[in-house]
N, C-alpha and C positions, 0 to 999 in steps of 0.2 A: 504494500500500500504506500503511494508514494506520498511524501510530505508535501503540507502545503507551501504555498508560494509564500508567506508569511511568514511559517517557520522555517524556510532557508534561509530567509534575512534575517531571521534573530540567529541562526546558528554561525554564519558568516560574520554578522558581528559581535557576537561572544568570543570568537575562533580570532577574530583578526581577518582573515585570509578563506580562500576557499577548502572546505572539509573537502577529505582523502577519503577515497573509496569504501573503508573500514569505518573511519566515523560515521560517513552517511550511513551505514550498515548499521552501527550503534544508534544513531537518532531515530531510523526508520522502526528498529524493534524497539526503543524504551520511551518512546515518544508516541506508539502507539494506545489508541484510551486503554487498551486491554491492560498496558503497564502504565501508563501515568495516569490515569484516570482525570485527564484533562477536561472535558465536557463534566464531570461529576466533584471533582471532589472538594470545589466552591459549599454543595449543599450537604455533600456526607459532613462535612466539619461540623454541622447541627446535630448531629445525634449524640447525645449522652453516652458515656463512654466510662465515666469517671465511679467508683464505690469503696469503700474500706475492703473490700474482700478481691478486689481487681488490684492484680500487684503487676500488669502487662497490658495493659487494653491495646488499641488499633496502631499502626503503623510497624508496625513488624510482620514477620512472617508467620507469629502465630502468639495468642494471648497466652495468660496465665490467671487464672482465679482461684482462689484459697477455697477450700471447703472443710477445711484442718488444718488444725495450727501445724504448719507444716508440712501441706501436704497437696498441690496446686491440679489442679485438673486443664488442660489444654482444650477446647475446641475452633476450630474452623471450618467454612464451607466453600466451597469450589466449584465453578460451573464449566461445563466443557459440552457447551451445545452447537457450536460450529464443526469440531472434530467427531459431536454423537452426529449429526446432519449426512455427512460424508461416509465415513467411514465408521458406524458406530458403532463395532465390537473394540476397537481400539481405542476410538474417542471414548469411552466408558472407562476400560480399561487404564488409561494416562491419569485422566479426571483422580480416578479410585488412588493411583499411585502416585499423583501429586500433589492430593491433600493429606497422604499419610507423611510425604516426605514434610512437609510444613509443621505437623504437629514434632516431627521429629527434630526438627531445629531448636525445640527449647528444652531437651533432652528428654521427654515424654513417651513413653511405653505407650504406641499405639492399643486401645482397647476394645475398639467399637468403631462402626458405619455405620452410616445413615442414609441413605437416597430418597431425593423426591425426583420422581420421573413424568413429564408430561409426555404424553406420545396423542398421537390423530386416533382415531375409534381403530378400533381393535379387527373390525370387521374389514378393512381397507387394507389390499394389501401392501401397500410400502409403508405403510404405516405400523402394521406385523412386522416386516423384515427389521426396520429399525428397531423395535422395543424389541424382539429377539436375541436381535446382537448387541442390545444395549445391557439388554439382564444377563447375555451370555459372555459381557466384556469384564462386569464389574463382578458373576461370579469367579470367572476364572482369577481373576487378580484375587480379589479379596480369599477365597478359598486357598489359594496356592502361600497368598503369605502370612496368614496364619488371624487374620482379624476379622470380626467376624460381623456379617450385616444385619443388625438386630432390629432396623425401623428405617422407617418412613413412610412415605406417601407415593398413588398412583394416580397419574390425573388423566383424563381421554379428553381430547376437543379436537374438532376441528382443523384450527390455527395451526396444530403444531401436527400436521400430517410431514410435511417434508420437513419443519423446523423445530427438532424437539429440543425439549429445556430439560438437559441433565445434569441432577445438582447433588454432591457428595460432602458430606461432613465427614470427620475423621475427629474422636475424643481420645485424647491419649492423658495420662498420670504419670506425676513426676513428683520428686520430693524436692523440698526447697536447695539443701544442697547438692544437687545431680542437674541441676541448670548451669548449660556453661558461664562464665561468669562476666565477662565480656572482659572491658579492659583493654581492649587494643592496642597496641603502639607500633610508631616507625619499625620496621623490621620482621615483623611477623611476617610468618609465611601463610600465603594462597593454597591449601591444599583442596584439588581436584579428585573427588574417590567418586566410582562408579563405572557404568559403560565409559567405553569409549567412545570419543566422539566421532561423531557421520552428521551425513542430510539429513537423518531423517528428524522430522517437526520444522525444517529449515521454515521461517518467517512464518510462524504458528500465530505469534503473537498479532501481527500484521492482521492476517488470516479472519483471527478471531474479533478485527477491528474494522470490520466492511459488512456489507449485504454478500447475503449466497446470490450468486447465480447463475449456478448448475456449471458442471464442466468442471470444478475446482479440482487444484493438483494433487494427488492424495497423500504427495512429499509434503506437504505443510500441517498433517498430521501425525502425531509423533506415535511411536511403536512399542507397546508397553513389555515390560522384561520382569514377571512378578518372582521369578528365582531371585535376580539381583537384588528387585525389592526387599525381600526377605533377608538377606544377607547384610543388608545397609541399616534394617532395623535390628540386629543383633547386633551389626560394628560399633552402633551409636549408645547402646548401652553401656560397653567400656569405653567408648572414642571418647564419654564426656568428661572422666576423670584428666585425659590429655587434652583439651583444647576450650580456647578461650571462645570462641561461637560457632556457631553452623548456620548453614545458609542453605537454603534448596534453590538447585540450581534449574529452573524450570521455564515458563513464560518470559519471552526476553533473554534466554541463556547465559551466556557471559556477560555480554553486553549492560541487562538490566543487572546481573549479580556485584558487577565491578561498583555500576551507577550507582547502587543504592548502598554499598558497604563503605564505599568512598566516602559519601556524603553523609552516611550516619553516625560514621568515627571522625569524619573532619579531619579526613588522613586523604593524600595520592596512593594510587596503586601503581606497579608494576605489572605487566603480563608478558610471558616468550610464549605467544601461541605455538609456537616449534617445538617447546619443551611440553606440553599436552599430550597427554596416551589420547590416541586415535582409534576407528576401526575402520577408516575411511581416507586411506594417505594421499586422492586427490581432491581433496576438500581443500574450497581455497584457505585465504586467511579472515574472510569475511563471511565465511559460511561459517569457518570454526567459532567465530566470534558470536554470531544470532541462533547458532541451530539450537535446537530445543531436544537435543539426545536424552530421554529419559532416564529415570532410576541413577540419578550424580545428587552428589552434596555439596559442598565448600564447606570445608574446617579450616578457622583459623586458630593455626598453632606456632607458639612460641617456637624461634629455631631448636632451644634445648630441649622441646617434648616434639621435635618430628618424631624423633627412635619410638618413641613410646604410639604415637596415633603409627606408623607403622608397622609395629609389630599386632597391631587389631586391625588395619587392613589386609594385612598377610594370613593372619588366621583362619577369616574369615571369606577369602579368596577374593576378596574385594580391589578391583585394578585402581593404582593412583598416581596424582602426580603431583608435583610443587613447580606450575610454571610461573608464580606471582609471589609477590610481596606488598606489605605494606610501606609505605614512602611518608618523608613530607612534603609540605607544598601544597596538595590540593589539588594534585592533576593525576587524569587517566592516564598513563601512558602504555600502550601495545608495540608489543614487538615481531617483526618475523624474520627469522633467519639473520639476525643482527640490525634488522631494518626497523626504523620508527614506522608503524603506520599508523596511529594513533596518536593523539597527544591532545584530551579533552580538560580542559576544570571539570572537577567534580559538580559542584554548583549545576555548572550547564548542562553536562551529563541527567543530572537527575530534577532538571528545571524544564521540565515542556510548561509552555506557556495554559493558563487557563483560560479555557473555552466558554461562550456564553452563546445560548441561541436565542430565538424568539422561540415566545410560548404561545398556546391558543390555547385556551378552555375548550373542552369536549361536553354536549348535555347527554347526561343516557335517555334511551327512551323510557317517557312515563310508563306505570304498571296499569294496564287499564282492566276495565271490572271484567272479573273472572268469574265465567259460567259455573256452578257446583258439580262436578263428574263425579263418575260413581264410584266412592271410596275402597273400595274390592280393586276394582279396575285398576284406581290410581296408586293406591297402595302396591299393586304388584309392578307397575310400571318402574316406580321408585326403587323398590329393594332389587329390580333384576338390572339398575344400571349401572353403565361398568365405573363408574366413581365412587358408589357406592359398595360394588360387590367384594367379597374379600380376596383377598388377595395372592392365595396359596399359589397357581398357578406362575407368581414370580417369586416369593420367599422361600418357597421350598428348592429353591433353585441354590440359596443359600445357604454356608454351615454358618448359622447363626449360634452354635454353642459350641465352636471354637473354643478353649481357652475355661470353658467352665463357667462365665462371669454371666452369663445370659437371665439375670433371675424372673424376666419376664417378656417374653417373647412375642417376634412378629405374630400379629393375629389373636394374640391372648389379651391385650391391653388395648388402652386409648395411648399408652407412650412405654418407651423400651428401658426396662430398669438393668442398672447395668451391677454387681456385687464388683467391690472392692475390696480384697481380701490383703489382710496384715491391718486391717484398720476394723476389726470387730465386726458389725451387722451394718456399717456402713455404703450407701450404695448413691448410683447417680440415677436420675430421672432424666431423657432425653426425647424431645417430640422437636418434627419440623412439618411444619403447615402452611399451606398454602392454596387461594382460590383464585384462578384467573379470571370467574367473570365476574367475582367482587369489583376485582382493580381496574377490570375495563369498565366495569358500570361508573364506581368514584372510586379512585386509585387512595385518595388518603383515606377514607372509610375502608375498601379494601383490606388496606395495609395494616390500618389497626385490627382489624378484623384477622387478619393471618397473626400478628403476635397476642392477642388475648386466646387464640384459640388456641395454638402452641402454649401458652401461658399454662389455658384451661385443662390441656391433659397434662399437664405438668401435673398442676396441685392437686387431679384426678386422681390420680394413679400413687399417690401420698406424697410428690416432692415438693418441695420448697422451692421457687424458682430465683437463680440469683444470676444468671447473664443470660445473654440473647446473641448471636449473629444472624445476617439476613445475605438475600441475597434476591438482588433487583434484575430482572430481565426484561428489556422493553426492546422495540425497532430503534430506527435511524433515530439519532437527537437532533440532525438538522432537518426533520419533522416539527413543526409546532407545536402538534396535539400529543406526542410521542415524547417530545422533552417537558412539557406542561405532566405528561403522567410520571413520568420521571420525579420530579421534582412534588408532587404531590404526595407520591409514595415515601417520598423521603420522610416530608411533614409528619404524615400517618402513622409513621416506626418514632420517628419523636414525642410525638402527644403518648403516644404507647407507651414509649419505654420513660421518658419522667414521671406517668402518673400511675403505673407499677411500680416504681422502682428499680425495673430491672436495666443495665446498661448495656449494648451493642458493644462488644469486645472486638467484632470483626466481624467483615461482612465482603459481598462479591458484589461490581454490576456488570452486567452482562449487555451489549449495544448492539445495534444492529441487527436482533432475531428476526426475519424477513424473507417473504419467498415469494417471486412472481411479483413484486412493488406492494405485498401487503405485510403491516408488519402483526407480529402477533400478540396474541391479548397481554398485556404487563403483568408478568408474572412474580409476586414478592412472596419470597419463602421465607420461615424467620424459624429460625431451630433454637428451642429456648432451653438451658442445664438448669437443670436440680439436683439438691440432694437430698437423699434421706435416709433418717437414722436405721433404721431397721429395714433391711431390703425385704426381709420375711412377714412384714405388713403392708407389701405393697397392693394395692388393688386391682386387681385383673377385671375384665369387662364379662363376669360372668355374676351368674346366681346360682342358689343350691332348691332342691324342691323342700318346699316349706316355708321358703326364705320372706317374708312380708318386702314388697317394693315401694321404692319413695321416689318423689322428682322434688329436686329444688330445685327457685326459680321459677320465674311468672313466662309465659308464651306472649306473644305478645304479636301473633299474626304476620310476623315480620318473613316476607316469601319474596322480595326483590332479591333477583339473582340466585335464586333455590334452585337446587335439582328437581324440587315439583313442578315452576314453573317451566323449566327446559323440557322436563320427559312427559308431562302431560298434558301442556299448553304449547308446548312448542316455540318457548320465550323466552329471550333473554334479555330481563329490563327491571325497573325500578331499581331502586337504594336497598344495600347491603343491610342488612340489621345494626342500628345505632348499638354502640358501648357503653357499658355504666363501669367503668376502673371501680369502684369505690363496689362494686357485688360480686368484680373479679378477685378483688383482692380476699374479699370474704368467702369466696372457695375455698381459699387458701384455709383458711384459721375453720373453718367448720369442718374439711376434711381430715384436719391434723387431729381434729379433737375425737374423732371417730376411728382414727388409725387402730388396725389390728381390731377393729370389732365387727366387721363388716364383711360382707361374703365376697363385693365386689361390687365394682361403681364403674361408669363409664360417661363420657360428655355426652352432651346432645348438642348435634352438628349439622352436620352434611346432611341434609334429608330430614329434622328434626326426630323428634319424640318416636316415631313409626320404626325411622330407621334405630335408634338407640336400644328401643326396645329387643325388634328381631337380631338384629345383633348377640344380645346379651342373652338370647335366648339359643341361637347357634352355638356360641361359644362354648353352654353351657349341657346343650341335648336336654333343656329340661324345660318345657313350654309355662304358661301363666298367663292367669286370668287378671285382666286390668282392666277398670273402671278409667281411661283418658279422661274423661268431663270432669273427676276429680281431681286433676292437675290446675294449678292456680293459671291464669289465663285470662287477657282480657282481650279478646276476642270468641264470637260467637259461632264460628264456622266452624264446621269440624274439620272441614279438608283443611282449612289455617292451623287449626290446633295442632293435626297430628302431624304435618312439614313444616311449620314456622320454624327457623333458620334462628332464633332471636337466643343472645347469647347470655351467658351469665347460670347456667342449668346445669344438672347433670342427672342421672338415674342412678340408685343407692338400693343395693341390697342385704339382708340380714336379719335378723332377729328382730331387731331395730335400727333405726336409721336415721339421716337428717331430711329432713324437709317434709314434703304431706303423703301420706303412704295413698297408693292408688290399684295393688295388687297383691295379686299374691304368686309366687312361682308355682310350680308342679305340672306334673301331664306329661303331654307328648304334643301337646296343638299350643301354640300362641293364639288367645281368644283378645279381642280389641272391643269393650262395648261402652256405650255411653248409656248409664243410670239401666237399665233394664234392657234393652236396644243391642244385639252384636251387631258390631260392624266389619269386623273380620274375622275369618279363624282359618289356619293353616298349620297341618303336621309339623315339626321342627323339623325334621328331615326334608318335605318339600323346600320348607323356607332357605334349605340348606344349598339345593338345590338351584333355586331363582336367584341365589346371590352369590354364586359362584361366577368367576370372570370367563 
């Protein structure tokens, strides 16, 4: 993607002089939005970041949050929807293996995955082939290196038939002293461990900073190596006692790794691209410089602990090399073969200019009066759609109990609890959520809407939630109505996460998602951590027979942008269900006080109260008779009541429970009646049936 006219005059006169074929190389991949987030990150700087328990938040390659005294938990999220578009067994694939390398930078034991996958309807075939090779990219990776995929989300539309949005979270644990420690200075050495370098990802970054359209070269998608992976995650467990930081060498290659390491120690590098382990000896000196060669790191180490990061990449058969150093001065400089090609300020290296576009407001369409269908009918349309249906046909794809720590797994919960072992009954609570036709109806409504729901099976499922990352996918920004959703999503994750509490530790955006000149719905996913004390009280989305059921939480008719109104009106319009923070937060403290006494609780979401129900009824093979009209509710419709979307609720089962009991478990048939009146009943095994994908 070639630079604008613009930014070669600012680079010319930064430079002095005309830039050398290697530096334009260097501008072209760190100046791209994919790495400087030039177009965005005017309005990311709004989001709250900041808490007593964030000891690392944004501008690194990966946070740090306290959950223990002494005891930090990592996450981050990554998106790789240009290389899932193209190539999407390996675009999955890299995605998978280049958000583990990130959590791996701050010496973190990879523990867990996450994905949220949008893909076009399931029934289309190229819209098959991709989510095929997308669940077949990220099991192979994540299976082979040993971590394991315990959640997330599956979305089907439309929009994303040729352009799917695939987004990877990676949580890793570290103890406070097992984080390299930084400390930098003149002299330290650049060490290179991982593959060698080649073409392949050559201008990935580039790549991932345009519109698709069609034909694209499949060299700009990189090639994932999950044995190596695997190997870099065991070197980095002893590498950290040797070395003062890590760096994942990924997006932008060298190029962005030089840029961004130079300017955040306020140190010049050195680099002899000649001195580089290779697998590709006619790679120029400007491809060695941008390519995006998968599964590498950057350790920097002290000259007197090379011997020692040495002898752990020897063990571990891990290839290395020391072609750099750290300098004074404040300049990039590259070498080839004794030859200067390079010679940037650091400053300008990692200074692309910020971008601003025009904006235009978007109105969604009004919600107009909705004929009453007949609740059998709609009820079944709802639970056999593929947003709604569960999900086995992809997580069983996964070893999601890798490692042992799995204490509550895909399909059995509203969010993946993950056990932390040397630390007692201590465990992490992790959900990422996301609705695209929230954020194309109102993108800040939307947004808040994706972090209270994430929020909500946090505190569901018993955690405590204390950070958030997100991750924004929208079309072109030099769009009006497309940089205006942008930027409203932004807003939307701010009001969320100040009047939570919770802060954005890190987060993705993703530009240019678009195919054929249309771009696709704006997609904000927000994957919120918790923790909680006792993993063995955590809440699964199930009931026992016997069990008496509750709903907290008032309905409140709220069906703008529902699955009701898509699967049986055939609509996609009105306003997202408004937020009350202040009944979000009160999940929080009524589920705490209920921990360990409950059979199982689940949110009421996607689909509302109908879907929550059958759900919890599946999960559990044990059907129940429910009084709906006895749920608090202000609206009078039934088809409102039983899909209102409206947030703040969840379904509580047990002995007893919080909020107004409306059932009871047992049988074989989920029965749905109002006051005397059925209005549905179905086998649990049918039900099982209609909501499989």
């Amino acid at each position: 993607m070639a630079l604008t006219q613009r930014e070669l005059e600012l680079i010319k006169l930064g430079l002095g002089r005309e830039p050398t074929g290697a530096e334009l190389a260097l501008f072209t991949a760190h100046w791209s939005e994919h790495c400087s987030y030039k177009s965005t990150r005017r309005w990311l700087r709004r989001l709250p970041g900041e808490a007593p328990w964030v000891v690392r938040g944004r501008g690194t390659d990966a946070p740090l949050v306290e959950v223990e005294r002494g005891l930090y938990v990592s996450f981050k999220i990554e998106s790789h929807n240009h290389p899932s578009a193209v190539d999407p067994y390996n675009g999955a694939a890299t995605g998978v293996g280049g958000i583990i390398r990130d959590i791996l930078t701050v010496g973190a034991v990879p523990v867990a995955l996450l994905v949220n996958l949008h893909f076009g309807p399931p029934d289309h075939p190229h819209a098959r082939w991709i989510m095929e090779n997308v669940v077949g990219g990220i099991s192979d990776y994540g299976n082979r290196v040993g971590v394991p995929v315990v959640g997330g989300e599956t979305w089907f539309d439309e929009d994303f038939t040729y352009t799917p949005i695939v987004l990877a979270t990676c949580v890793g644990v570290v103890r406070e002293g097992e984080v390299p420690p930084g400390g930098v200075r003149p002299g330290d050495l650049i060490v290179v461990a991982g593959l060698g370098a080649d073409r392949s990802g050559l201008g990935g970054s580039a790549f991932a900073s345009k519109t698709l359209e069609g034909g694209e070269d499949l060299g700009a998608v990189q090639v994932a190596d999950p044995l190596m992976g695997k190997r870099l995650i065991d070197a980095v467990r002893e590498a950290r006692r040797c070395v003062k930081f890590i760096k994942d060498l990924g997006g932008g290659g060298l190029a962005t790794a030089l840029a961004e390491l130079a300017h955040w120690f306020s140190l010049g590098v050195e680099l002899h691209l000649d001195e580089l382990h290779i697998r590709d000896a006619s790679a120029s000196p400007e491809e060695l410089l941008i390519g995006e060669t998968q599964e590498r790191l950057v350790f920097v180490v002290s000259p007197e602990d090379l011997g020692c990061l040495a002898s752990v990449l020897e063990k571990y058969e891990v290839p290395y090399s020391a072609p750099g150093r750290f300098a004074e001065g404040g300049r990039i400089r590259v070498f080839w073969r004794g030859e200067e090609v390079a010679d940037v300020p650091a400053e300008l290296a990692d200074g692309a200019p910020d971008l601003g576009w025009p904006m235009e407001p978007a109105e969604a369409p009004d919600l107009p009066e909705l004929p009453e269908p007949s609740l059998e009918k709609a009820i079944d349309a709802v639970l056999s759609s593929p947003n709604v249906a569960k999900k086995e046909r992809i997580y069983t794809r996964f070893d999601f109990d890798v490692g042992v720590r799995t204490a509550v797994k895909p399909g059995e919960g509203g969010a993946a609890v993950i056990k932390l072992y040397d630390h007692g009954r201590l465990g992490l609570v992790v959900k990422g959520d996301a609705n695209p036709r929230y954020t194309y109806l109102d993108p800040r409504l939307g947004a808040a809407n994706a972090f209270v729901k994430a929020y909500r099976n946090v505190a569901v499922a018993g955690g405590v939630p204390l950070a958030a990352v997100d991750s924004i996918n929208v079309g072109s920004p030099q769009r009006p109505r497309v940089y205006w959703q942008f930027v409203e999503a932004v807003e939307g994750l701010r009001e969320a996460a100040e009047a939570l509490g919770v802060p954005i530790v890190g987060g993705k955006v993703s530009l240019y998602n678009e195919y054929a000149d249309r771009p696709v719905k704006p997609t904000v996913a927000v994957v919120v951590l918790g923790k909680i004390a006792d993993v063995s009280k955590a809440n699964k989305a199930v009931w026992r027979d016997g069990d008496r059921i509750y709903v907290w939480g008032v309905a409140r008719g709220e069906v703008g942008g529902s699955e009701y109104l898509k699967r049986v009106h055939g609509l996609v319009a009105g306003r997202p269900p408004a937020v009350d923070y202040a009944a979000e937060r009160g999940i929080v403290d009524a589920v705490q006080s209920w921990l360990g006494k409950l059979s199982g609780a689940a949110d009421v979401g996607l689909g509302g109260m109908a879907v929550a129900l059958a759900k919890m009824a599946v999960n559990s093979g044990v059907g129940a008779e429910v009084d709906v009209c006895r749920a608090p509710a202000e609206v009078s419709r039934l088809d409102l009541l039983l899909f209102s979307e409206s947030n703040g609720r969840f379904i509580a089962a047990g002995p007893e429970g919080p909020g107004v009991p409306i059932g009871v478990a047992h049988g074989e048939e989920l029965a749905l009646r109002c006051g005397g009146t059925l209005l549905y009943r179905r086998r649990v095994e049918d039900l099982a049936r209609l909501m499989s994908l």
